[in-house]
GUMARTOR-730572 format. One record per atom (N, C-alpha, C): residue number from 1; residue in three letters; atom name; x, y, z. Coordinates in pm, whole numbers, plus 50000, padded with zeros to 5 digits. Last residue first. Layout:
BEGIN
<pt vexgu="NUM" gugu="Ala" drenke="CA" xx="X" yy="Y" zz="Z"/>
...
***
This chain:
BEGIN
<pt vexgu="90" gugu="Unk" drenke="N" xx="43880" yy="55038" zz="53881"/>
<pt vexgu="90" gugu="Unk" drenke="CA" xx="43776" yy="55112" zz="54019"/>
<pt vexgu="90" gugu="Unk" drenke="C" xx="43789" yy="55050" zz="54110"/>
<pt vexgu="89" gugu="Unk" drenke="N" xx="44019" yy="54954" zz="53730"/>
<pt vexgu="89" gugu="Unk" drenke="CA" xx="44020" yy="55077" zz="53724"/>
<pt vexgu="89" gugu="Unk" drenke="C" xx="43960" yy="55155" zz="53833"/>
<pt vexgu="88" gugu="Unk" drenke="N" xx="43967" yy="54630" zz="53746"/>
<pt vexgu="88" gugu="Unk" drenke="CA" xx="44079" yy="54662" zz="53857"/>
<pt vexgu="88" gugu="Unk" drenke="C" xx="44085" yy="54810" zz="53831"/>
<pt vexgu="87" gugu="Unk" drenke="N" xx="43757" yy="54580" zz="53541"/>
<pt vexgu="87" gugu="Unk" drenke="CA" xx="43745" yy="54527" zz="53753"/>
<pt vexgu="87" gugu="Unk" drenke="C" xx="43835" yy="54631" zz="53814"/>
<pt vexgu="86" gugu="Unk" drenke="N" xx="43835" yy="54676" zz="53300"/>
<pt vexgu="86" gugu="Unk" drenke="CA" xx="43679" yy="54745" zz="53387"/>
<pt vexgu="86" gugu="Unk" drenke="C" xx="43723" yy="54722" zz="53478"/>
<pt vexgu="85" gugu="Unk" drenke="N" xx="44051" yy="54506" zz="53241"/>
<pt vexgu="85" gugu="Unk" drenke="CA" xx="44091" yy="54655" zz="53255"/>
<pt vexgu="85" gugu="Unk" drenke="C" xx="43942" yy="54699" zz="53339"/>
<pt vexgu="84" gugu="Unk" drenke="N" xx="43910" yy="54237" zz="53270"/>
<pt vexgu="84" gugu="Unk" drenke="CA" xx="44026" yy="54279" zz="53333"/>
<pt vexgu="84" gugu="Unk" drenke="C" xx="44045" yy="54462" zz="53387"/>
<pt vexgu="83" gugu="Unk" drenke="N" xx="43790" yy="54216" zz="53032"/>
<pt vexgu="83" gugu="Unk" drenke="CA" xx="43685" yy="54231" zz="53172"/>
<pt vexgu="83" gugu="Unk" drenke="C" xx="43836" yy="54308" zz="53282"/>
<pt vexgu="82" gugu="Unk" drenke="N" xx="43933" yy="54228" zz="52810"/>
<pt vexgu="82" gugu="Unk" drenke="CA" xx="43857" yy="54309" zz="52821"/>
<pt vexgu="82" gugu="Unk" drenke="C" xx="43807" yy="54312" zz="52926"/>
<pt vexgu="81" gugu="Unk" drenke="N" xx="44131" yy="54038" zz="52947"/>
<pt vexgu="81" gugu="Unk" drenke="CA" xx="44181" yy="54207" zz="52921"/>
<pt vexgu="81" gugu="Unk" drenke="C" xx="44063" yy="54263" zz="52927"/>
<pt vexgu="80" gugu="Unk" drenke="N" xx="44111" yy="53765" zz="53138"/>
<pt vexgu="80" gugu="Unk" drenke="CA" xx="44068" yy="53823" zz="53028"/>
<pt vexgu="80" gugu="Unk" drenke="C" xx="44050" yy="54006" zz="53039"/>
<pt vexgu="79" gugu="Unk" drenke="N" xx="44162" yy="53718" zz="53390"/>
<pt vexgu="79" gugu="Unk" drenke="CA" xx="44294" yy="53678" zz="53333"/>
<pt vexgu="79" gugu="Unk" drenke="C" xx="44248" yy="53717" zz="53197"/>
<pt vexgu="78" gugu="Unk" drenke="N" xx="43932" yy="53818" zz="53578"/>
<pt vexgu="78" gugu="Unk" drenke="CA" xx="44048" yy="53893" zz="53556"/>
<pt vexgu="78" gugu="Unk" drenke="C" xx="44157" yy="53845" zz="53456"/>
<pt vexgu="77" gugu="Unk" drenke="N" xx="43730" yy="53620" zz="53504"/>
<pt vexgu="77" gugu="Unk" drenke="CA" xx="43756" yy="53721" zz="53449"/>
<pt vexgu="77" gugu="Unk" drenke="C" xx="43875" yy="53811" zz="53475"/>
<pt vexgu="76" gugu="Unk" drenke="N" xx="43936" yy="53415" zz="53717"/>
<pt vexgu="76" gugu="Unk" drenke="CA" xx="43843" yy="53385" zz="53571"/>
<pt vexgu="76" gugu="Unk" drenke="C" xx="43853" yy="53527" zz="53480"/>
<pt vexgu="75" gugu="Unk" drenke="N" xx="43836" yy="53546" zz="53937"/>
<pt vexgu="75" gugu="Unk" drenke="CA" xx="44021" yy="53532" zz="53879"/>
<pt vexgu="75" gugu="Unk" drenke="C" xx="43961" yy="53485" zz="53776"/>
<pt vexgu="74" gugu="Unk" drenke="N" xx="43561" yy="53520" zz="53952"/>
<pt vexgu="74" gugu="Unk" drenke="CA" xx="43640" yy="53684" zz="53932"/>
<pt vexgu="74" gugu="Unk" drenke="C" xx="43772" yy="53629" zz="53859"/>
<pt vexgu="73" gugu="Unk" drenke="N" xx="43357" yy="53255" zz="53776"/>
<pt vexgu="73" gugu="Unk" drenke="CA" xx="43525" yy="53335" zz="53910"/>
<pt vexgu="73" gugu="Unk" drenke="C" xx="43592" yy="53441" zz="53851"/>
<pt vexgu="72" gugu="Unk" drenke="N" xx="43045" yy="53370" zz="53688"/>
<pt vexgu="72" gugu="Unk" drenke="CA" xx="43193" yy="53281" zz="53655"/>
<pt vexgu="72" gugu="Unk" drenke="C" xx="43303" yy="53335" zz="53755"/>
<pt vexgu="71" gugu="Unk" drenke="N" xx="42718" yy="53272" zz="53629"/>
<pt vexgu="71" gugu="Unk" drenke="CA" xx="42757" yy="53358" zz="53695"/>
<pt vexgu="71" gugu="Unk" drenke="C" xx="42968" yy="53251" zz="53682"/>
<pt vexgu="70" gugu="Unk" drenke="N" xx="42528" yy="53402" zz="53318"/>
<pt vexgu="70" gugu="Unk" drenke="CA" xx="42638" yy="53285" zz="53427"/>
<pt vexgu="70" gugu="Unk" drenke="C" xx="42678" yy="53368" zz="53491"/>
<pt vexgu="69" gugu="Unk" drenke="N" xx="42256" yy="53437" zz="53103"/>
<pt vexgu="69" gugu="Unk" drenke="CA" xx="42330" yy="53539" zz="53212"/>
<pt vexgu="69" gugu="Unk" drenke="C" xx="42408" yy="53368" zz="53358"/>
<pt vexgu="68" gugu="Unk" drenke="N" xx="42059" yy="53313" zz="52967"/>
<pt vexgu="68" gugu="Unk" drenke="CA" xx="42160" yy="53403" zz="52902"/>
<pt vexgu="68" gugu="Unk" drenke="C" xx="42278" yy="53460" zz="52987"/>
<pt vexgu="67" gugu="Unk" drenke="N" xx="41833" yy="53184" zz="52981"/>
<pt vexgu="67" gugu="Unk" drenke="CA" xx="41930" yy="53182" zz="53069"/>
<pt vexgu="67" gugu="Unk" drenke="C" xx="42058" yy="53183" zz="53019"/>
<pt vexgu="66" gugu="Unk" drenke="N" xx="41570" yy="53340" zz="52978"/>
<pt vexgu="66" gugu="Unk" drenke="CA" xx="41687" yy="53295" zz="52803"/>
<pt vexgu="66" gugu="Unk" drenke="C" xx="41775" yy="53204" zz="52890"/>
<pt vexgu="65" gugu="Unk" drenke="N" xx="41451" yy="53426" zz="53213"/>
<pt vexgu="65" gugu="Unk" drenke="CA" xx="41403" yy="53323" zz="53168"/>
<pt vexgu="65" gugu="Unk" drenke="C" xx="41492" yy="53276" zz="52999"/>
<pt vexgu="64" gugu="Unk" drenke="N" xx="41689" yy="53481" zz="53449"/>
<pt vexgu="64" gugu="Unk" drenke="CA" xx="41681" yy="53495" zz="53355"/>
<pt vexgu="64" gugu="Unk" drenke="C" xx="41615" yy="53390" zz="53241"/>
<pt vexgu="63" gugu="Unk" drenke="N" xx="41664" yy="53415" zz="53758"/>
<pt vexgu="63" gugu="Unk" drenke="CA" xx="41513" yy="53478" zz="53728"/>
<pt vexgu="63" gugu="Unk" drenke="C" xx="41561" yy="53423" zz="53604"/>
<pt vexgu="62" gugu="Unk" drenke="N" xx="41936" yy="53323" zz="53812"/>
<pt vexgu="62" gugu="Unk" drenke="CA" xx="41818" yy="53261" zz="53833"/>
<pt vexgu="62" gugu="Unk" drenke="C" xx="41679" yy="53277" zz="53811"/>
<pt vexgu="61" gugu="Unk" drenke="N" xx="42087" yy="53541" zz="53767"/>
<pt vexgu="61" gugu="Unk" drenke="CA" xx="42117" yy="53430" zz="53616"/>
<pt vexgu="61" gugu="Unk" drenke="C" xx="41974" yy="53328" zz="53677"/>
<pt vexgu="60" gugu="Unk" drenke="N" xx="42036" yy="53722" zz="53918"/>
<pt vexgu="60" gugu="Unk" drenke="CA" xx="41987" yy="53776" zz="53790"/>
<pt vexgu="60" gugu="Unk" drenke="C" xx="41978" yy="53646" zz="53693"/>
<pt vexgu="59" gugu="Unk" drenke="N" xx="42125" yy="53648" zz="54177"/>
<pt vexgu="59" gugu="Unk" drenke="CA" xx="42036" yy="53632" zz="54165"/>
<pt vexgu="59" gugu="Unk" drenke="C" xx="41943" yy="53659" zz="54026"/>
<pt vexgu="58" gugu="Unk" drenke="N" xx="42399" yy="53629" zz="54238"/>
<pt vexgu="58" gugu="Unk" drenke="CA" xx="42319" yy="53497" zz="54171"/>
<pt vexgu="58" gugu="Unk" drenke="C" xx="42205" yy="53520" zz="54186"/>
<pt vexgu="57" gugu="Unk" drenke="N" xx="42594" yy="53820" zz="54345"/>
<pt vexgu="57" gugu="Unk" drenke="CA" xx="42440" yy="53780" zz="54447"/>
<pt vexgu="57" gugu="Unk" drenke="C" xx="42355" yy="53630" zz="54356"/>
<pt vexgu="56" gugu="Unk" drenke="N" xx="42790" yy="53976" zz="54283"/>
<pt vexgu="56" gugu="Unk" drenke="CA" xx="42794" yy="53807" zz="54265"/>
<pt vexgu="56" gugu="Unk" drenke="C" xx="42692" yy="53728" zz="54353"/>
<pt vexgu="55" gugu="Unk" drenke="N" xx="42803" yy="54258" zz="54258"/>
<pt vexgu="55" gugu="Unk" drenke="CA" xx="42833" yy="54169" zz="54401"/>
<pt vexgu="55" gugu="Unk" drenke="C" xx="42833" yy="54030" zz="54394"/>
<pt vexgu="54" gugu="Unk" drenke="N" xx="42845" yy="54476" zz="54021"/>
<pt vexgu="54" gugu="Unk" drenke="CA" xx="42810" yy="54385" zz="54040"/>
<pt vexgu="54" gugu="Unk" drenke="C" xx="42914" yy="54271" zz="54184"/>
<pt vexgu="53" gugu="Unk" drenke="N" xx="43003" yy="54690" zz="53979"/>
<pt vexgu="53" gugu="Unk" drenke="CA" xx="42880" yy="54696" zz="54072"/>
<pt vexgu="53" gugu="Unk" drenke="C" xx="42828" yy="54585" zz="54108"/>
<pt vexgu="52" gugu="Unk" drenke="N" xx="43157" yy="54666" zz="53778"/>
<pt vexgu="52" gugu="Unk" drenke="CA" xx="43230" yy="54709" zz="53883"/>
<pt vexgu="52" gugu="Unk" drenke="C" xx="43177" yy="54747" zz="54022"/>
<pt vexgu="51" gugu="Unk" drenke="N" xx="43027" yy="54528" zz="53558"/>
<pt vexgu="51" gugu="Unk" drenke="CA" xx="43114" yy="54447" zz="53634"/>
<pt vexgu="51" gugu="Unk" drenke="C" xx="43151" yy="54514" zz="53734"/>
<pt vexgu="50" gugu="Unk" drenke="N" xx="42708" yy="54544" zz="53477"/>
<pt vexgu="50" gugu="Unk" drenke="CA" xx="42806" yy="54711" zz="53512"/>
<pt vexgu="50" gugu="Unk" drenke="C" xx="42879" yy="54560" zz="53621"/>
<pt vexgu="49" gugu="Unk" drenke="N" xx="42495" yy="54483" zz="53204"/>
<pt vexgu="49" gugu="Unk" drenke="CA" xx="42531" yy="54425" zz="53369"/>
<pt vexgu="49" gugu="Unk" drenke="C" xx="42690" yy="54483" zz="53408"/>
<pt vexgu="48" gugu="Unk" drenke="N" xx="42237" yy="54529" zz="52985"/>
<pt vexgu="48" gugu="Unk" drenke="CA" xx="42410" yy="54536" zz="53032"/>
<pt vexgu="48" gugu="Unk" drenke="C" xx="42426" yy="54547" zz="53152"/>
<pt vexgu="47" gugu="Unk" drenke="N" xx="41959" yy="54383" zz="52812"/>
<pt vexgu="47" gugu="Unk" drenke="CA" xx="42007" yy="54449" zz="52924"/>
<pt vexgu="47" gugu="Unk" drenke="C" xx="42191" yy="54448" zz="52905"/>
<pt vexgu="46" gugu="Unk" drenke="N" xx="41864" yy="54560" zz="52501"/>
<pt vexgu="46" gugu="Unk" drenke="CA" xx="41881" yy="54454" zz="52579"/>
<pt vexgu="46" gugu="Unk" drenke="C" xx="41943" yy="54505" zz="52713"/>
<pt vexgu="45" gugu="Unk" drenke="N" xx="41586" yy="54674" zz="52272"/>
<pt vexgu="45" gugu="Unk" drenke="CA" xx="41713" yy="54689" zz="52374"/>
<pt vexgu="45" gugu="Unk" drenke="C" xx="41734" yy="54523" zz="52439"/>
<pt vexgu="44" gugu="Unk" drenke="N" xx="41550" yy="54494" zz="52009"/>
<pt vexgu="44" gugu="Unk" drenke="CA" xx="41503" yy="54659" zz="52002"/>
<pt vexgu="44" gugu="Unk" drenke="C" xx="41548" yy="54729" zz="52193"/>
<pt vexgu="43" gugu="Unk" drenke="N" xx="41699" yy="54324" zz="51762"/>
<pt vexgu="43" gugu="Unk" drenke="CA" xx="41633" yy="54336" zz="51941"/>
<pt vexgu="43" gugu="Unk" drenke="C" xx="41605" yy="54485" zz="51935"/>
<pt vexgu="42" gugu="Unk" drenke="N" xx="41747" yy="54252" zz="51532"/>
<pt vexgu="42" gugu="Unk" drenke="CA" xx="41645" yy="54224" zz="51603"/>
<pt vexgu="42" gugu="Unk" drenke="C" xx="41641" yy="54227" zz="51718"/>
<pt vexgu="41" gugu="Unk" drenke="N" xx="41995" yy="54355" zz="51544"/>
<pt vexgu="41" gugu="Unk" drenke="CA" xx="41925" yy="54426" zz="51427"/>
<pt vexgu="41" gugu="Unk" drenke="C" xx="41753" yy="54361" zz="51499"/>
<pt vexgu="40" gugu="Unk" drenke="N" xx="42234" yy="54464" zz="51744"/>
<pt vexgu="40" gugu="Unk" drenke="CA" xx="42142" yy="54378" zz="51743"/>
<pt vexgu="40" gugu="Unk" drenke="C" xx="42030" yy="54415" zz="51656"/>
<pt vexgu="39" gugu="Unk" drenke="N" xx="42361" yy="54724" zz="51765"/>
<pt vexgu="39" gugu="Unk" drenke="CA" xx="42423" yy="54621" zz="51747"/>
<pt vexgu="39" gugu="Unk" drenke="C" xx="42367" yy="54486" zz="51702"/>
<pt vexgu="38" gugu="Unk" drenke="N" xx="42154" yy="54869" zz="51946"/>
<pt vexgu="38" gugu="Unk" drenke="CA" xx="42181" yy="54879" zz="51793"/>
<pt vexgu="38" gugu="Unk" drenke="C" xx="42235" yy="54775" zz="51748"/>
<pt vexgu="37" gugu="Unk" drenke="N" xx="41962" yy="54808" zz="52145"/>
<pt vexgu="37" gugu="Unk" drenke="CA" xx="41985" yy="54701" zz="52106"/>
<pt vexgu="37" gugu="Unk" drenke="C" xx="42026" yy="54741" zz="51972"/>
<pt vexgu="36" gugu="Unk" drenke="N" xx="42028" yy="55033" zz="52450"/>
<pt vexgu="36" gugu="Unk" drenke="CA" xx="41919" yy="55026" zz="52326"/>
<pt vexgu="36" gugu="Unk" drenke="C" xx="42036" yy="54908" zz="52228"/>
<pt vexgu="35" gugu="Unk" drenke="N" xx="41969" yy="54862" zz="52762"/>
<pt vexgu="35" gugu="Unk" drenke="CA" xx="42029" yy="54969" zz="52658"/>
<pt vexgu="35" gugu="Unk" drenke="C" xx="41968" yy="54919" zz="52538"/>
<pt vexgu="34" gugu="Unk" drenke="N" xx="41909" yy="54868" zz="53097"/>
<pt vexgu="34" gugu="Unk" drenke="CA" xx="41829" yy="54827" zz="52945"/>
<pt vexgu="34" gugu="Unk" drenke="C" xx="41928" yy="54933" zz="52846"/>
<pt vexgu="33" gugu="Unk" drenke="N" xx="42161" yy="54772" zz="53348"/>
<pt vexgu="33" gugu="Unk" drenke="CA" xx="42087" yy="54872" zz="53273"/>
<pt vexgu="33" gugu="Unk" drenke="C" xx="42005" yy="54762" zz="53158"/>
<pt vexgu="32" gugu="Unk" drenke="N" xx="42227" yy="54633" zz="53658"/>
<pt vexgu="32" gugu="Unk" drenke="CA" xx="42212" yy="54566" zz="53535"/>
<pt vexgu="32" gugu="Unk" drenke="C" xx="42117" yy="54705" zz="53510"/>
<pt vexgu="31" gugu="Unk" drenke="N" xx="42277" yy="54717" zz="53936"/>
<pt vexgu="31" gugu="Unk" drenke="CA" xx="42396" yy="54728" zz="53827"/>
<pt vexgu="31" gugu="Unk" drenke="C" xx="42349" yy="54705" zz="53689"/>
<pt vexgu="30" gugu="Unk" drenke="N" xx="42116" yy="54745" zz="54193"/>
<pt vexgu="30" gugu="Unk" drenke="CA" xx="42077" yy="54854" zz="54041"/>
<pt vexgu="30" gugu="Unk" drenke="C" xx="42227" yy="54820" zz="53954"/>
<pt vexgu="29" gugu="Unk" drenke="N" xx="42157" yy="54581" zz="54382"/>
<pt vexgu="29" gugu="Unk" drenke="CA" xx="42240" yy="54680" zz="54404"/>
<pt vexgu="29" gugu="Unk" drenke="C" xx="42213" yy="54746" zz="54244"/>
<pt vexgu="28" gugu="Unk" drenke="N" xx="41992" yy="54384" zz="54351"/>
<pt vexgu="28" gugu="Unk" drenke="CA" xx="41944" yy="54455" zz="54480"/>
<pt vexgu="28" gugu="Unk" drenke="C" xx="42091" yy="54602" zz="54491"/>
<pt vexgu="27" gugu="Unk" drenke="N" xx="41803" yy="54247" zz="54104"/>
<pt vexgu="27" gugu="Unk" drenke="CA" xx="41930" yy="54327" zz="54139"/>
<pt vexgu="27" gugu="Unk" drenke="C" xx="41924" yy="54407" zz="54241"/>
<pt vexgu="26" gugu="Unk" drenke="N" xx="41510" yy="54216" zz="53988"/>
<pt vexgu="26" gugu="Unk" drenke="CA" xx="41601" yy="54189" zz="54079"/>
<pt vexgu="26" gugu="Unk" drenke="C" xx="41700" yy="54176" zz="54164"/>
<pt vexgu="25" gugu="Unk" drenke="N" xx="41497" yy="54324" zz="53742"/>
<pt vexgu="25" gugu="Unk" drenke="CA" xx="41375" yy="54439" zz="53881"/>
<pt vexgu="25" gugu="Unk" drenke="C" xx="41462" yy="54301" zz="54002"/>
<pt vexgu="24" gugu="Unk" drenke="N" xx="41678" yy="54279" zz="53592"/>
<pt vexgu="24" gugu="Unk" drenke="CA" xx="41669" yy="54438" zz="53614"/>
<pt vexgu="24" gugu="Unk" drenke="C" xx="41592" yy="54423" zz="53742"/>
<pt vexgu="23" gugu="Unk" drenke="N" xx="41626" yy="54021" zz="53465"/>
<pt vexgu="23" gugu="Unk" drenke="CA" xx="41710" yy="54041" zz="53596"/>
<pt vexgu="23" gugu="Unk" drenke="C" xx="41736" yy="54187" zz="53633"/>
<pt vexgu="22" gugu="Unk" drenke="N" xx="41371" yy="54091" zz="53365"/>
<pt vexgu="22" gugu="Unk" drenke="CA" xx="41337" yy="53981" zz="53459"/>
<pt vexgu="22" gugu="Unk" drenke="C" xx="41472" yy="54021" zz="53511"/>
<pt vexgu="21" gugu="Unk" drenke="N" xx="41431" yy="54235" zz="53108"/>
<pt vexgu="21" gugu="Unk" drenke="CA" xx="41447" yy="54322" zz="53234"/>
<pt vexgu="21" gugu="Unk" drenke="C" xx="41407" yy="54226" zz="53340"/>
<pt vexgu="20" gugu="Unk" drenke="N" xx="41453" yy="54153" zz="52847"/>
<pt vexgu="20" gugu="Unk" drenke="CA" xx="41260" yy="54105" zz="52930"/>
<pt vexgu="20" gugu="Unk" drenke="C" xx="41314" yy="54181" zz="53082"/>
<pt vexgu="19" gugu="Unk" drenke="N" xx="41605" yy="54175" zz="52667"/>
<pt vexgu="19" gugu="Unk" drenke="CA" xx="41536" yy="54273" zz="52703"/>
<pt vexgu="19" gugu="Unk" drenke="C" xx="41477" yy="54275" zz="52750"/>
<pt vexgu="18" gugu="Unk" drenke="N" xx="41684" yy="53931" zz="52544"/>
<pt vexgu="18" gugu="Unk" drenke="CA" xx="41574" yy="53976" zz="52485"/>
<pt vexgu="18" gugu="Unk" drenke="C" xx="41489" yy="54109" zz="52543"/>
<pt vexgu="17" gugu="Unk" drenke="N" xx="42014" yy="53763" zz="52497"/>
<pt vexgu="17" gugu="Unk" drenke="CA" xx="41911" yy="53867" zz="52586"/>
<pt vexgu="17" gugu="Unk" drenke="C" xx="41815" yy="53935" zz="52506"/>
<pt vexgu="16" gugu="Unk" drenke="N" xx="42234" yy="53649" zz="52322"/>
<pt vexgu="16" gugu="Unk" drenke="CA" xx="42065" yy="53599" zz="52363"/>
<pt vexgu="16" gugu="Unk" drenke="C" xx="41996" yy="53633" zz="52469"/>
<pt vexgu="15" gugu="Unk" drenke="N" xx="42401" yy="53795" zz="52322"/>
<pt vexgu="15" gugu="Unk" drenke="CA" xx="42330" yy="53739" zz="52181"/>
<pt vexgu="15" gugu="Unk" drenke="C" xx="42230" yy="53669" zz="52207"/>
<pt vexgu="14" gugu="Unk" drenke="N" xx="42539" yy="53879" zz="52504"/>
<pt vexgu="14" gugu="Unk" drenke="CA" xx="42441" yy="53976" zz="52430"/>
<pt vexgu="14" gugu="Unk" drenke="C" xx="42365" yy="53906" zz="52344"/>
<pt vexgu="13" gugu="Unk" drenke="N" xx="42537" yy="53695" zz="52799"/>
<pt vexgu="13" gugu="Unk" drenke="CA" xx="42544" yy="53735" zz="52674"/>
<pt vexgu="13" gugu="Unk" drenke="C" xx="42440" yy="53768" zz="52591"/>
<pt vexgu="12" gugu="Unk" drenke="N" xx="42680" yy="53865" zz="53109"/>
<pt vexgu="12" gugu="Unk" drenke="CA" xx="42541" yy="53836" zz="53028"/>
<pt vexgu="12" gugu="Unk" drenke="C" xx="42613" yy="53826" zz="52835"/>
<pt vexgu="11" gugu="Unk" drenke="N" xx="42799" yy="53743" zz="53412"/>
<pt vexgu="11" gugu="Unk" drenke="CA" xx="42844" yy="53764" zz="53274"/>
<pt vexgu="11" gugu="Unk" drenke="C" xx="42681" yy="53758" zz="53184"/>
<pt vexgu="10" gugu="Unk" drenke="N" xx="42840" yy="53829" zz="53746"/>
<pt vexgu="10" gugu="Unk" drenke="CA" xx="42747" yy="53808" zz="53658"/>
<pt vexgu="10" gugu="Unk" drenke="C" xx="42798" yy="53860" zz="53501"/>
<pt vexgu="9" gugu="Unk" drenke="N" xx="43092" yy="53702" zz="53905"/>
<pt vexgu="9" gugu="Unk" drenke="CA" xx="43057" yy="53744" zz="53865"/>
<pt vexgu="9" gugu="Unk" drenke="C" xx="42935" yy="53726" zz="53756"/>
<pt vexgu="8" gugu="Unk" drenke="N" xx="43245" yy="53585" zz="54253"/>
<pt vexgu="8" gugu="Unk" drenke="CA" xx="43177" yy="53529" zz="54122"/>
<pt vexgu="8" gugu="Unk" drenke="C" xx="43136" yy="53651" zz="54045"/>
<pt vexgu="7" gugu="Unk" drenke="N" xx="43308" yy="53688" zz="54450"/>
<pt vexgu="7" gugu="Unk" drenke="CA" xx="43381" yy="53555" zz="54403"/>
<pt vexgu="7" gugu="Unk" drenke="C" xx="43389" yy="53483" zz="54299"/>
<pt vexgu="6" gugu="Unk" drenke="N" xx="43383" yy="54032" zz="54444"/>
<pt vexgu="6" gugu="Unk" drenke="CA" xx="43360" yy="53931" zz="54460"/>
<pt vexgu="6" gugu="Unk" drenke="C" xx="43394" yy="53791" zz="54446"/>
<pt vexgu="5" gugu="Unk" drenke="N" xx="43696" yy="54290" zz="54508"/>
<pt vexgu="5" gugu="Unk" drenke="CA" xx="43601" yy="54211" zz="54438"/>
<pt vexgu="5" gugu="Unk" drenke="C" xx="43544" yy="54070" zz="54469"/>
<pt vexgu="4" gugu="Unk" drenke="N" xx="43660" yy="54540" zz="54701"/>
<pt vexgu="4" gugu="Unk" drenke="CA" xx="43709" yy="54400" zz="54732"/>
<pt vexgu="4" gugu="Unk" drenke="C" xx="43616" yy="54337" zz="54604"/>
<pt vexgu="3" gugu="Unk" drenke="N" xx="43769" yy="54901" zz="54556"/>
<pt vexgu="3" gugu="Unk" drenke="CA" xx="43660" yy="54782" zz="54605"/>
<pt vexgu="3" gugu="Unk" drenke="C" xx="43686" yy="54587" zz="54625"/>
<pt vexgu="2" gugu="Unk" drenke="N" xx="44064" yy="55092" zz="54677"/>
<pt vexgu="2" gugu="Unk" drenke="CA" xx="43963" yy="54983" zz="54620"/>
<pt vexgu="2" gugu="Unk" drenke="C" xx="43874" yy="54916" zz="54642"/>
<pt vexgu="1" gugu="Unk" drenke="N" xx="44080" yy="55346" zz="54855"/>
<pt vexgu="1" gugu="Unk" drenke="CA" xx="44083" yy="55202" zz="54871"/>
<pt vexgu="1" gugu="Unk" drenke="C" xx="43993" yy="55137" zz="54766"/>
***
C-alpha cells in the first residue's frame, strides 16, 4: 500500500541554503539530510529534504533563517516530472 501523500510539501532551494541545519534539528520525522555542497562552489554543504518522507509539518520553512525552504500543494508538485516520478515510486 502506498503512502497517503500530504497536503503540502517542503520544497528547499539549493541556491540559497547555507547549511545552518536550523531545519535539520527540527524535523520530527529525520527527512531533511546535510549534503556536501559540490555543485555549489561557495557552500561547503547544504541541506536536501527527502519528498517521500516528508509529512508537510511546516515546521522547517519556519525555523529557516535564508527562508529558502516553502512549503507548496502536493497536486502542485505532482504535475512537475521531476518531483512527480520521487512521490508516486514509493
Amino acid at each position: 500500500m502506498a503512502k497517503k501523500l500530504p497536503k503540502q510539501l517542503a520544497l528547499l532551494d539549493e541556491d540559497l541554503c547555507t547549511g545552518c541545519e536550523a531545519c535539520v534539528a527540527v524535523c520530527p520525522v529525520d527527512c531533511i539530510d546535510v549534503v556536501p555542497g559540490d555543485n555549489h562552489s561557495r557552500v561547503m554543504q547544504l541541506c536536501s529534504i527527502d519528498l517521500t518522507r516528508c509529512i508537510g509539518c511546516t515546521l522547517c520553512p519556519q525555523v529557516c533563517p535564508w527562508d529558502c525552504i516553502t512549503m507548496v500543494p502536493t497536486d502542485q508538485m505532482l504535475r512537475e516530472d521531476r518531483f512527480a516520478d520521487e512521490l508516486v515510486k514509493k
